[in-house]
Structures are given as C-alpha cells and as structure tokens.
Residue, then its C-alpha position, 0 to 999 in steps of 0.5 A: x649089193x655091192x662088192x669090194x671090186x666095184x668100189x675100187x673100179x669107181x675110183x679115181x686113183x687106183x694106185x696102191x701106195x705102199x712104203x717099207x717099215x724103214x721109211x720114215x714117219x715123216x716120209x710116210x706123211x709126206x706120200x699120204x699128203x702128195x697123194x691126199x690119202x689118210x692111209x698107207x700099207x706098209x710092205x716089206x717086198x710083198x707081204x704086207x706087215x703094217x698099216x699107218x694112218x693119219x691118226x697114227x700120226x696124231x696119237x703115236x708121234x705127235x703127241x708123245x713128242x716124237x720127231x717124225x724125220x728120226x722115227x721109222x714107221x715100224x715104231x708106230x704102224x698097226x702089224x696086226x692087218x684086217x683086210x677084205x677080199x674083192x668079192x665081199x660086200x660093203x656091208x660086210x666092209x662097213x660091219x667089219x669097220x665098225x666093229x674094229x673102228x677102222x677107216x681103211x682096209x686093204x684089199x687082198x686077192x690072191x694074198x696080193x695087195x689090189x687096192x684099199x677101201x676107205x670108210x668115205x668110199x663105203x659111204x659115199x657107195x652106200x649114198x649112190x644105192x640108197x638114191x637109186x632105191x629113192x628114185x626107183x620108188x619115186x618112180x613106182x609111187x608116180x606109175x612111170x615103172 
C-alpha cells in the first residue's frame, strides 16, 4: 500500500506553489498556466486559508462574467481546506476525494504545507501497483515465482 509521502517523491515538480488571497484571479491563472497545475493553495504567510482551481475559475469568474484581472482570489477561493497527512494512504486520499469530489489535496506535516496530491497522481499510482500485481501473478501462473 502506498502512502502520501511516496506519491510526492515520485513527483517530477516537488514545488509547492502557493499565492496570497490579495493576488489576482488572473495572476492565480497565470502561475497554475506557467506551472501546468489545475490548483493552487492560497496562503496568507503560513496558514493556509484557501484552495483555488481551474474549475473555480470556470464556475465562479468566468461564468458570472467576472473580470479575473480586478477580482482577488479571496471572492472565490474554497476557505474550507480538506488536506491529508504523508503517512495516509492512497485510498484513504482516493476515499476522501471521492466522497467531497475533489481533485486536489494539499499535504500537511506538522501543520506545515509539504506538497499536493492531484487525483492523476493517485491514479496513475494506483495504475503502477495493479501492473505490479499483474505481473507478480503472470509470473506465479507461468512457475517463474
């Protein structure tokens, strides 16, 4: 079973992009564009106080006509943040996505922000282990275990 902690050491970008609830939608959109992400936490120094994502950006600006250069990302980011912890599972992160239809969860240790889990790094995780199940089995059926 894997954990959150080695979801985010197979990672490509470790970086945790972050941006304040003063910041524009527009800049917000820009950084998740520049850094091919669909979410970003929002911070004010430390603490975390929101989540935006694309789909925030969709439903909240774009479709109430909103411009995204003049509204800051405190009117439209989620303040209610579900994270996880490095120690919990995948399918506890997968459960708990699910269940909140979420995409993205940050990753707390320590009450400090280390990372974020996207619902593709989950799958394509859960992908990786069911081939290594498959090939562990193909194995064991041929007599090669």
């Amino acid at each position: 079973m894997t954990i959150v902690a080695d979801i985010l050491k197979a990672k490509p970008d470790r970086a945790v992009h972050t941006i304040a609830p003063t910041a524009t939608v527009f800049d917000a959109v820009k950084l998740m564009a520049d850094k091919n992400i669909g979410a970003i936490v929002v911070v004010q120094g430390e603490r975390i106080v929101g989540i935006v994502s694309e789909r925030d950006y969709a439903r909240k600006v774009v479709l109430l006509a909103r411009s995204s250069k003049e509204t800051p990302l405190s009117a439209i980011m989620t303040t209610e943040v579900l994270y996880v912890g490095p120690d919990q599972s995948s399918q506890e992160c997968m459960a708990l996505m699910t269940e909140n239809r979420l995409r993205h969860l940050p990753v707390l240790e320590n009450g400090k922000l280390i990372g974020v889990v996207s619902i593709g790094d989950l799958v394509k995780d859960i992908i990786t282990e069911q081939k290594f199940i498959i090939q562990q089995l193909e194995q064991y059926i041929s007599g090669q275990l």
